[in-house]
N, C-alpha and C positions, 0 to 999 in steps of 0.2 A: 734448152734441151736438158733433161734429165740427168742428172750425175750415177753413176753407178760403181760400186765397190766389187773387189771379184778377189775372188782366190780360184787358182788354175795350176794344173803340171803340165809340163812342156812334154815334149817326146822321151827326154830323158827321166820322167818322174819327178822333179824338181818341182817344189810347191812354188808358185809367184803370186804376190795379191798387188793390188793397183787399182787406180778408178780409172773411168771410161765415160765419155758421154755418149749415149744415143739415142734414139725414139722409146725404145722400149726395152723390155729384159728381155724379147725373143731380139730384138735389134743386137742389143749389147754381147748376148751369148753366139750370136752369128759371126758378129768381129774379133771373138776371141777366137772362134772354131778357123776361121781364115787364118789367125796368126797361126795358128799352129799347139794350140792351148786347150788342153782338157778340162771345162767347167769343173768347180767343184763345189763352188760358194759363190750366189750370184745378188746382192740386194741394194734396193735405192738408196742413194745415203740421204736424201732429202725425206723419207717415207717415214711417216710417223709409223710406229712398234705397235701404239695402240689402235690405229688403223687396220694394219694389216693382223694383228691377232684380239678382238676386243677378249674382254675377261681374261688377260693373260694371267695374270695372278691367281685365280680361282683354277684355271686351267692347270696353271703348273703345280698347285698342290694336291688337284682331286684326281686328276688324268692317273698318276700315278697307282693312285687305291682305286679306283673305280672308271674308266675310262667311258662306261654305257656304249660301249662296242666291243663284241665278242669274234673271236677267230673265225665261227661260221660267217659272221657280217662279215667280214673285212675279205674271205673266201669267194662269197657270194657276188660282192661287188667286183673283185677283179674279174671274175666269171663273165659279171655282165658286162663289164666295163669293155672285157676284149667282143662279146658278140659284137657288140654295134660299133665298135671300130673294124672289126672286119664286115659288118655289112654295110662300110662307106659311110658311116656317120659322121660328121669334124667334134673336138673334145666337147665343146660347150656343149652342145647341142646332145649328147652321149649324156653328160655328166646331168646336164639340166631333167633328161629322162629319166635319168635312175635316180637323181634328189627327189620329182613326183611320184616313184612307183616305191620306193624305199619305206617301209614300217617302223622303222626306228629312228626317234628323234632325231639323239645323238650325230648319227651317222648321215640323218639328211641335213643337220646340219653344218658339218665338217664337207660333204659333197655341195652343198651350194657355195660353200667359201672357194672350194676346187675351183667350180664353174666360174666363178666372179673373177676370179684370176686371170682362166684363159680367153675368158671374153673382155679384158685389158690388153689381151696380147702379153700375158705374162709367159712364165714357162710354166708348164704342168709339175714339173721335181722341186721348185722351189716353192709352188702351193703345197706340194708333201712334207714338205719340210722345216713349215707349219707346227706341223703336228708331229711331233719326233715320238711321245708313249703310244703313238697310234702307228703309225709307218717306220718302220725298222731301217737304216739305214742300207742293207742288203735290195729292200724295193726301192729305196730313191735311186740308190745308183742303175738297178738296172732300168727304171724310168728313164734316167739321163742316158742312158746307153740307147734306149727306145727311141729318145728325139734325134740322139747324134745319127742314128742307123737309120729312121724310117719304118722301124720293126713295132710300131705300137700294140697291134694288136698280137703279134707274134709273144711279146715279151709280157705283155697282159694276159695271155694264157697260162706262162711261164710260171706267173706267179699264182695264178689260179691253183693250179694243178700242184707248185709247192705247198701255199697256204692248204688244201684240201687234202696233203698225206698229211703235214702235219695234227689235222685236226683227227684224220682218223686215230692217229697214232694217241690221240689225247683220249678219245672214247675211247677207245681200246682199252685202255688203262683202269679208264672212269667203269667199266662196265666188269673187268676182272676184278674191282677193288671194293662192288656191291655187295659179295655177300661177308668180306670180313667188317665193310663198316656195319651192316644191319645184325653182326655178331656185337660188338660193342654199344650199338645202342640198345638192343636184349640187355645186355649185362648192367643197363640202368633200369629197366621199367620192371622185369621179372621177381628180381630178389623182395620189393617192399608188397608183393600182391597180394600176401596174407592178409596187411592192413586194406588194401581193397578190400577182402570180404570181414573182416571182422568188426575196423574201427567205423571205414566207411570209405568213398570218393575224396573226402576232402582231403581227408589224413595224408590217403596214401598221395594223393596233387602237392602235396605238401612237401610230402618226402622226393617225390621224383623230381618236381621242378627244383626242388631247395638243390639238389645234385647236378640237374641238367643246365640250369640258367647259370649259372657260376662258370660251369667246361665251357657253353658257347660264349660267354662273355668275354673269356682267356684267350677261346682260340680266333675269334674274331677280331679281337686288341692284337692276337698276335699277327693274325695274317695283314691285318692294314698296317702296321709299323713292318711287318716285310716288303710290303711292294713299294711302301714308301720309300724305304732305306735300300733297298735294291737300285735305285738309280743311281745311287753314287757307288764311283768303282771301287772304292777300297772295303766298301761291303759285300759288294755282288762277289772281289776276290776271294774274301774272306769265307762265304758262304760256298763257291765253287771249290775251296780247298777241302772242306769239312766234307761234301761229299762224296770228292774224290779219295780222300782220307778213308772213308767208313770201309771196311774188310770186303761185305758183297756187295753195299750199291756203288761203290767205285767204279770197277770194270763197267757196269751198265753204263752209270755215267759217260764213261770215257767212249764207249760205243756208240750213243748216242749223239755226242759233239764232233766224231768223226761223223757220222752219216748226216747231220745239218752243214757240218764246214763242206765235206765233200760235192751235195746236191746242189748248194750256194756257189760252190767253182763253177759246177759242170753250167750251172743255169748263166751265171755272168758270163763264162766262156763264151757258150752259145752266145750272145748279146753282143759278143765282138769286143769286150774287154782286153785290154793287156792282161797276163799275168799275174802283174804287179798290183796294178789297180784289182784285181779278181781279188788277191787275198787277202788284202788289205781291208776291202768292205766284207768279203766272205767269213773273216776271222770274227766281225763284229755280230756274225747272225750263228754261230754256232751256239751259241746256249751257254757257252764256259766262257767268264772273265779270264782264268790261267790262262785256258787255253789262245783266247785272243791278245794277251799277253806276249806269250814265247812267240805268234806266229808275227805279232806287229815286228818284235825283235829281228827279223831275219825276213825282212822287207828288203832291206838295202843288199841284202847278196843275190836277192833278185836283179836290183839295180843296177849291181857290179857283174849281171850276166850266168851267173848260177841257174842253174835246173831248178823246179820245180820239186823235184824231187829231193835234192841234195837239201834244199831251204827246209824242207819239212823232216828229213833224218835229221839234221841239228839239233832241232827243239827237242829229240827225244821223247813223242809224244805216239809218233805213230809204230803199228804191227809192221815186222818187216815184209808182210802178206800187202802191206795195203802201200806201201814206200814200192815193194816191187811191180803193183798195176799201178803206180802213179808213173813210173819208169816205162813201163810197157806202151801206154797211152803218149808219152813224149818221144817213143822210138816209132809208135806207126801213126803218129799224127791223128789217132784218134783221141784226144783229150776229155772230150766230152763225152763223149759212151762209156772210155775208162771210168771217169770219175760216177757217173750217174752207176754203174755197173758197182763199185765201192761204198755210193751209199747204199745200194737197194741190200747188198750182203750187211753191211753193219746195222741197217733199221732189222733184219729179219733175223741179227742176233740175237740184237736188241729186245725183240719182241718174244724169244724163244726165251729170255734168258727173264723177263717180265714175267712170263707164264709162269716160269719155275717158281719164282722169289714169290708170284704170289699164290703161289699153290703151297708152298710150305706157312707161309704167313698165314694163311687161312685155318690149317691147322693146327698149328702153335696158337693162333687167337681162340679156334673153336674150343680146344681143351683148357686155354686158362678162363674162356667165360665157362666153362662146365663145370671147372672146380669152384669158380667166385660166386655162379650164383647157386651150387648144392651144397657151401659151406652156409652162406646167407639162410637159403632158408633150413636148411636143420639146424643153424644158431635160433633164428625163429621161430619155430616149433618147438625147440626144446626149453628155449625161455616162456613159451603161451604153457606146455606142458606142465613146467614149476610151478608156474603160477597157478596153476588148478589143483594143482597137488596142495600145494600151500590155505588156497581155498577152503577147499574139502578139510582139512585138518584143523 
């Protein structure tokens, strides 16, 4: 019979790890849930690593810069994932559907490994978790919360409907942020146009790429050495402090990681989670390493029986506006409408306060490319002018 390793909390939160034999990991996770034990970590200790993840190596260095799954993918599948669980489909049989109708590699290949699992009889969260730069720790647990409840498709909406503001929230951004980048790429092609009509095509290909290939060279070295080096914490820290640091995008920031920590309560809430357990994976999907920081810190005054509220005035993080519907929500036992009701005001500050920063940016950009490229070309013109002068004499 199969040997299996676990890590679990008891009623009281208390992490316990141990091995177990039984048929299978939905077997093994069933005898823990009888003890009285909150799965947390479930894997074969007999099971080969490279078995169950092949190209784990290639995985864990490229996943990081380029995963070839995007937020609409990952959107999309949970969307579909919850229809045909709610129209009485079993996992495999869901999963094996959506790996055939799926367009993207990547992702039908990450959803067949899904289905090979639970047609093992494995557990579905422990296939997620697999893939950790792909599934954020905030969907595995509420997955585990989905098997312990029976709520599959309820919780696979859940996350549909979270992953889908967030993306809106991402275009949103992408689409305010078009007309100051198509201002800065003006400010490379306009100024050398004179050698378009004078020297020729080639000159002026010469000039623009010689400027252009260099900044995308930079900025693409830099964004892959960010996503790379963002997986370890004491970078992400590092990087979450600078922002919260800068004068205006701060407050956005901090607005922001309230309305991801908040929607991530209300959503585990719903799911039937403790508290305890809520904040603890909720803390890890807010966007802010600080943040998930302080809130890990003041876990345990949960533990010792503290409000939800009093845990989060400690860290000194949240509006006394938002401590007191955190308060209000634990005196009418509506928890979860509070909190959902908390993020939807801080995403719509968020986005109010977005408009602003980029309505001023737009125009602080638009007048420094007006002055960079009417300096360009009257330096140009009045060096072609010398030089005719000079000619002529």
């Amino acid at each position: 019979m199969p040997t299996f390793r676990y890590t679990a909390r008891d009623g009281q939160g208390r992490t316990q790890q141990g091995v177990l034999e039984a048929e299978s990991n939905t077997s093994a996770a069933a005898l823990l849930r009888a003890q009285g034990l909150w799965v947390t970590g479930l894997r074969s200790v007999g099971g080969s690593r490279a078995e169950e993840a092949p190209n784990a190596t290639s995985t864990r260095l490229l996943d990081p810069v380029w995963s070839g799954v995007s937020l609409k993918d990952l959107a999309l599948f949970f969307r579909q994932f919850a229809t045909l669980i709610d129209a009485g489909m079993p996992l495999f049989q869901s999963l094996s559907t959506l790996q055939a109708q799926t367009s993207n590699p990547r992702m039908r290949e990450v959803i067949g490994r899904l289905a090979a699992q639970t047609e093992r009889g494995g557990q579905l969260s422990e296939a997620f978790r697999a893939f950790p730069t792909l599934f954020t720790p905030l969907q595995i647990a509420m997955i585990e919360a989905a098997e312990a409840g029976g709520m599959m498709d309820v919780i696979m909406t859940r996350l549909a409907e979270y992953l889908e503001r967030e993306y809106e929230i991402r275009m949103e951004i992408r689409r305010k942020t078009l007309y100051p980048k198509l201002l800065m790429f003006a400010a490379v092609f306009i100024p050398p146009i004179g050698q378009l009509f004078l020297v020729g095509p080639a000159a002026y290909l010469r000039v623009t790429v010689g400027v252009v290939l260099p900044i995308l060279l930079a900025c693409g070295a830099a964004w892959a050495a960010g996503r790379y080096l963002i997986q370890f914490a004491w970078f992400r820290a590092l990087y979450d402090d600078v922002k919260l640091a800068v004068p205006v995008v701060g407050p956005l920031v901090r607005k922001l990681a309230v309305g991801k920590l908040t929607r991530a309560l209300a959503a585990l809430y719903a799911a039937g989670l403790s508290v305890t357990s809520a904040l603890s994976r909720a803390a890890a999907a807010c966007g802010n390493a600080r943040f998930a920081q302080n809130l890990t810190r003041v876990v345990p005054m949960l533990e010792n029986g503290d409000s939800l509220s009093a845990a989060m005035a400690s860290t000194r993080l949240f509006s006394p506006m938002v401590l007191g519907m955190v308060q209000t929500g634990e005196q009418t036992g509506d928890m979860e409408g509070m909190l959902s009701k908390i993020a939807e005001y801080q995403e719509s500050e968020a986005s109010h306060a977005i408009n602003q920063l980029i309505t001023v940016m737009g125009v602080v950009i638009f007048l420094g490319v007006a002055l960079y490229v009417g300096s360009q070309i009257i330096g140009f013109w009045s060096k072609y002018a010398t030089g005719l002068q000079q000619v002529g004499e």
